[in-house]
C-alpha positions in Angstrom: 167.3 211.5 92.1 171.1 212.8 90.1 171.9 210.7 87.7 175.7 212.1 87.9 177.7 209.3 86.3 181.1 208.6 88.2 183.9 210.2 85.9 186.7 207.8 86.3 187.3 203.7 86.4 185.0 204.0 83.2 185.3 205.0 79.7 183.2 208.0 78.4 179.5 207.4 77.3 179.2 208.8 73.8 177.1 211.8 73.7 173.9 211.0 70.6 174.8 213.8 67.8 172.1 215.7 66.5 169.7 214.9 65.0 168.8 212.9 67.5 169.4 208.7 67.4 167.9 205.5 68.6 167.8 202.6 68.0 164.3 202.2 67.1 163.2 205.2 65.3 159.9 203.8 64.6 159.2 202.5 67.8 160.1 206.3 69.2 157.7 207.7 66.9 155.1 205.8 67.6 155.0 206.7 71.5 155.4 210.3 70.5 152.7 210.5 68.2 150.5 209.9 71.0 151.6 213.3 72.2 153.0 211.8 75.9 156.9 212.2 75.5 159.5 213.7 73.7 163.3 213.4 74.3 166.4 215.9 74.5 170.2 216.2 74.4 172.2 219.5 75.2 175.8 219.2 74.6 177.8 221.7 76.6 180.5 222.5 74.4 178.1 223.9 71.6 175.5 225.1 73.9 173.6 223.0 71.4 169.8 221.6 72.1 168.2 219.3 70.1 164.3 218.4 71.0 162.6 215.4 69.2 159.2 216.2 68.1 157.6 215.2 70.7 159.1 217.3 73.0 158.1 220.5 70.8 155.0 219.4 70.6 154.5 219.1 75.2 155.6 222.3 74.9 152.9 223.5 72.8 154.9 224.2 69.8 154.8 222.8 66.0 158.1 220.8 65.9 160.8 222.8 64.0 159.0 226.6 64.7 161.4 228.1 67.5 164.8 227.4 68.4 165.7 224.7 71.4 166.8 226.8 74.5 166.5 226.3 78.1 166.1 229.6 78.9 163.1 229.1 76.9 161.9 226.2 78.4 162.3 227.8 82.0 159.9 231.0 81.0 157.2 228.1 80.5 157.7 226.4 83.7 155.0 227.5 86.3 156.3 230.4 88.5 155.3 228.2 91.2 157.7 225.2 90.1 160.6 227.5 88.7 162.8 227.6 91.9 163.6 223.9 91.6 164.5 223.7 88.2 168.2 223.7 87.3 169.7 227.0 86.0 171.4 226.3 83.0 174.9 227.3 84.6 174.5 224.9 87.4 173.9 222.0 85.1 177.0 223.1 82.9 179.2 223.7 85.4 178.2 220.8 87.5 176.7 218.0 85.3 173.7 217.4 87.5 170.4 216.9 86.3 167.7 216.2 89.2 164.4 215.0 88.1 161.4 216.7 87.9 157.8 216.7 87.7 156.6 220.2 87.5 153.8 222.0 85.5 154.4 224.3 82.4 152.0 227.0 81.0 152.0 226.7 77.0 152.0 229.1 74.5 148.2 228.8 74.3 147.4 229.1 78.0 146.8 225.5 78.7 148.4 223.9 81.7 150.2 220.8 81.8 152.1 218.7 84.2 155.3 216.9 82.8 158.3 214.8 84.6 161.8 214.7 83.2 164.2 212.4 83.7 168.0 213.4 82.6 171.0 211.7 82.5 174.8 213.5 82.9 177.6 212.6 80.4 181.0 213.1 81.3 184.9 213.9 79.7 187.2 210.7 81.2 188.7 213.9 83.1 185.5 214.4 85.2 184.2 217.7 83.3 180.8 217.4 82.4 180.2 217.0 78.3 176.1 216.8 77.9 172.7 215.4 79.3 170.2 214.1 77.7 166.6 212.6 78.8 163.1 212.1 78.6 159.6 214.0 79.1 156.7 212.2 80.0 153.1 214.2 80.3 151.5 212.7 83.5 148.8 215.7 83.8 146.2 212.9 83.8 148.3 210.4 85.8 148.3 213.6 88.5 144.7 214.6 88.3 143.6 211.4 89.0 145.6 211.1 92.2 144.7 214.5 93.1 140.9 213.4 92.9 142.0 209.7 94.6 143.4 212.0 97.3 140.2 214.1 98.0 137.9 211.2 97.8 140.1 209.3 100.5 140.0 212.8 102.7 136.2 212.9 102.2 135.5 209.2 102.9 137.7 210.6 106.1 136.0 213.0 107.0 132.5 211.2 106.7 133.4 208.0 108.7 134.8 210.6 111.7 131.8 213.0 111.5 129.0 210.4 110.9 130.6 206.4 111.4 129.8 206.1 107.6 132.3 203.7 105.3 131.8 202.0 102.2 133.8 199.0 101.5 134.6 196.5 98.8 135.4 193.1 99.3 135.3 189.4 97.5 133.1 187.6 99.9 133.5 183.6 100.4 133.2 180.9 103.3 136.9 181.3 103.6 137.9 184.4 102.4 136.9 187.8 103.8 138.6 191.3 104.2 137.1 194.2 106.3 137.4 197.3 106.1 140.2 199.7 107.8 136.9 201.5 109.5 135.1 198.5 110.9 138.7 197.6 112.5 138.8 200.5 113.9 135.9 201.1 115.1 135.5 197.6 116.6 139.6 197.3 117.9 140.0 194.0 116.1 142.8 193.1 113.9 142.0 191.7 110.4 143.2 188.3 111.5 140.3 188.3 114.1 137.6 189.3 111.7 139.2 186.1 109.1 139.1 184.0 111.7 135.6 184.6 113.0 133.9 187.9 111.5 130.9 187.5 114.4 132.9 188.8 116.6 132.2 192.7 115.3 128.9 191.3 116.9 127.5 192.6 120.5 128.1 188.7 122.2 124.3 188.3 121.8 123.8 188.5 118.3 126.6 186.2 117.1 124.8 182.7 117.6 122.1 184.3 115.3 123.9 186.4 112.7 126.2 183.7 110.7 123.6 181.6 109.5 121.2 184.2 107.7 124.3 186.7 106.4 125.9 183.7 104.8 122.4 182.4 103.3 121.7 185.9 101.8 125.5 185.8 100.4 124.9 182.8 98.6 121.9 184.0 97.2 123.9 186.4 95.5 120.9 189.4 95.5 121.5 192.4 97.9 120.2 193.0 101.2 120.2 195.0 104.1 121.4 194.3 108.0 121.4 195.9 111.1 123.3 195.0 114.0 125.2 196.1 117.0 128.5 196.2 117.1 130.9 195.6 119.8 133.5 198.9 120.0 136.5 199.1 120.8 135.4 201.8 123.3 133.7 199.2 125.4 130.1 200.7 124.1 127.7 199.6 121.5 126.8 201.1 118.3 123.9 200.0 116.1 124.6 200.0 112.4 123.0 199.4 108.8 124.8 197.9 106.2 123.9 197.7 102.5 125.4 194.3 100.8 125.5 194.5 96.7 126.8 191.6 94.8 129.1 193.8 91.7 128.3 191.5 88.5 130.9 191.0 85.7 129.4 191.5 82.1 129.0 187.5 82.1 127.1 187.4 85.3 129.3 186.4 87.6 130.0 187.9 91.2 133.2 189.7 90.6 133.0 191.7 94.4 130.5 192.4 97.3 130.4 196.5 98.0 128.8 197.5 100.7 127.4 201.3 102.1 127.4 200.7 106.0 126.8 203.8 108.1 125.2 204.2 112.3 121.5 204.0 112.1 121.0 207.0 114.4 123.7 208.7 112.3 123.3 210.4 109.1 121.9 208.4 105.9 124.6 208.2 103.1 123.5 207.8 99.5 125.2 205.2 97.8 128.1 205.9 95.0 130.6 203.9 92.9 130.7 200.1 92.9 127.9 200.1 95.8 125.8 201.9 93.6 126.6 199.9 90.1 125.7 197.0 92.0 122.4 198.3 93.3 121.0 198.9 89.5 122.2 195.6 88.4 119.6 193.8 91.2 117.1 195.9 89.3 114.9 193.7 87.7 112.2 194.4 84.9 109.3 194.8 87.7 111.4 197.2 89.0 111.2 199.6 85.7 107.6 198.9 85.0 106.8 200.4 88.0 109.1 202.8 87.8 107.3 203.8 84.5 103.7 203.8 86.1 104.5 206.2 88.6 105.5 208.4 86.1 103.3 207.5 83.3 105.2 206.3 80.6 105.1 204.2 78.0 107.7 202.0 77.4 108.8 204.4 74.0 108.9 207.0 76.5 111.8 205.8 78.7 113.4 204.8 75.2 113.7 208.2 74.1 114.6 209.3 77.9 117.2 206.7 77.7 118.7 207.0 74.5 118.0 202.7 74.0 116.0 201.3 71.2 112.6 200.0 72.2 113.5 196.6 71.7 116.1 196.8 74.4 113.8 198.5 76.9 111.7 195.3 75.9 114.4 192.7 76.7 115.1 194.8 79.8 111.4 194.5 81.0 111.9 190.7 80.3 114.8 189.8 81.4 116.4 189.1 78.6 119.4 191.3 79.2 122.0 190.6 81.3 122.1 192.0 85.1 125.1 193.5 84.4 124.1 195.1 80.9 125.1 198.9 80.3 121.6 199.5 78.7 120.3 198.7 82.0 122.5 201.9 83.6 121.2 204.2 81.4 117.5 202.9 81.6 118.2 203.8 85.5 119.5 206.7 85.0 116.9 207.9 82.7 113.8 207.3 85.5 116.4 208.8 88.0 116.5 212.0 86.5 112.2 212.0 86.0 112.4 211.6 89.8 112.1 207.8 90.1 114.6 206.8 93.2 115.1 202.6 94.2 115.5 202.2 97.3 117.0 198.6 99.2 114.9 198.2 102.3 114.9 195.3 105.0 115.8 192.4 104.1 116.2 192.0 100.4 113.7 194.3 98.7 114.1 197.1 96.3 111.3 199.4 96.9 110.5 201.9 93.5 109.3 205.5 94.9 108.4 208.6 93.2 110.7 210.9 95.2 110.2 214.5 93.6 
């Protein structure tokens, strides 16, 4: 977006002298010592840059060790990302800032992506007098969309190769959301599946399927179900879904995640909340066993673990909470000896030596 201020029908915004100024010093420095933003005016009359400290520091400088100077700000923009950047003579002779997010390559090699925002001053005769902005470092703001992006193009590519989903969803008598794959695979709308979710269902199955999903719901422990579904093609499909109640650290049921997928189709292993909520229904007779198939003590699985044996004790007991971190790495910790927990039919969760 410009942010070209109109030159007439307003007086002149005064150009900031350098040093720079605003109006809270203090609050400025504290969000640049966190190394996120810096600031910038360039007055053209001077050809005179001034960069806060921050800004020296995105660059990958110590604040005060080279001169300000767009040309050298340009040779550390990507080669890639150059081309869009403003030449200085266009921004002089034009007063047009555009902003940016674009990466730059630092003195030290490492790579970082930044967005700019600038904003044009102006002469009451039209002529452009300065800009001046902001820098903000989103490289981890980027990266995680980047990874959001390829997990949504895997989960993409899974449901149209093997009618595999998973799905997350507060679950109540009166409140339900499905997912955009079951909609699609069953033509409904998400009004249909609110107003009666049975109708995914193969007409045969819905007398008998209400009663005994809603009964394991309330129990709040996880269990399995296979049904046939109703497509939208006019055919049937049999599928398996995996129903985990997602604990908050008090206990309570924060979200239901489920790992559905076509039982003739391929298996899926089970990942994020799905997974999270699959080690919090293990229980303490779940990890004893685990630890007889592999023949441990319970001062082995401490030291596998990284917990104190007191905590691997309250664990065994019970005395911990289901959704207790201790327990994650206790599971983690038989995983990696070979120990897998499976959910089988119905509600159980099966403990198996698998390598």
């Amino acid at each position: 977006m410009s942010r070209r201020l109109p030159p007439h029908g307003r007086p002149a915004v005064p150009v900031p002298d350098c040093p720079l100024t605003f109006p809270d010093q203090d609050f400025l420095r504290l969000v640049e010592a966190h190394g996120l933003t810096g600031s910038w005016t360039w007055t053209f009359a001077t050809d005179e840059q001034c960069w806060s400290p921050g800004l020296f520091r995105l660059l990958g400088f110590e604040p005060g060790t080279v001169r300000p100077d767009y040309g050298l700000f340009l040779t550390l923009v990507h080669p890639e990302d150059r081309p869009a950047i403003e030449v200085s003579a266009q921004v002089m002779r034009e007063g047009i800032f555009n902003d940016q997010t674009f990466r730059v390559i630092r003195p030290d090699g490492s790579l970082r992506v930044l967005t700019i925002r600038g904003t044009a001053y102006f002469f009451p005769d039209g002529r452009p007098r300065a800009v001046a902005g902001v820098v903000l470092d989103v490289t981890d703001t980027e990266r995680m969309a980047g990874l959001r992006r390829e997990e949504q193009r895997r989960r993409r590519a899974l449901f149209e190769l093997a009618q595999t989903w998973m799905h997350a969803s507060p679950y109540t008598d009166t409140f339900r959301i499905a997912s955009r794959e079951l909609l699609i695979l069953t033509g409904l709308t998400q009004q249909d599946f609110h107003d009666d979710w049975t109708q995914i269902l193969v007409p045969r199955e819905r007398p008998y399927a209400r009663d005994p999903i809603l009964e394991r719901v309330a129990a709040g422990r996880p269990f399995v179900a296979e049904h046939d579904l109703a497509l939208a093609s006019g055919e049937t499909g049999r599928f398996r879904g995996v129903f985990v109640p997602v604990r908050l650290a008090d206990g309570r049921i924060e979200t239901w995640a489920s790992l559905n997928s076509r039982v003739d189709g391929i298996r899926p292993v089970p990942t994020g909340l799905a997974r999270r909520g699959l080690e919090q229904a293990v229980q303490g007779a779940h990890l004893r066993a685990a630890r007889g198939l592999l023949d441990w003590s319970m001062t082995d699985l401490a030291e596998a673990s990284g917990l104190s044996l007191s905590t691997i004790r309250r664990l065994e007991e019970g005395g911990e909470g289901q959704a207790a971190r201790s327990r994650h790495l206790a599971i983690e910790a038989l995983r990696r000896a070979g120990i897998g927990f499976v959910l089988v039919e119905g509600d159980t969760i099966a403990v198996a030596k698998v390598r």
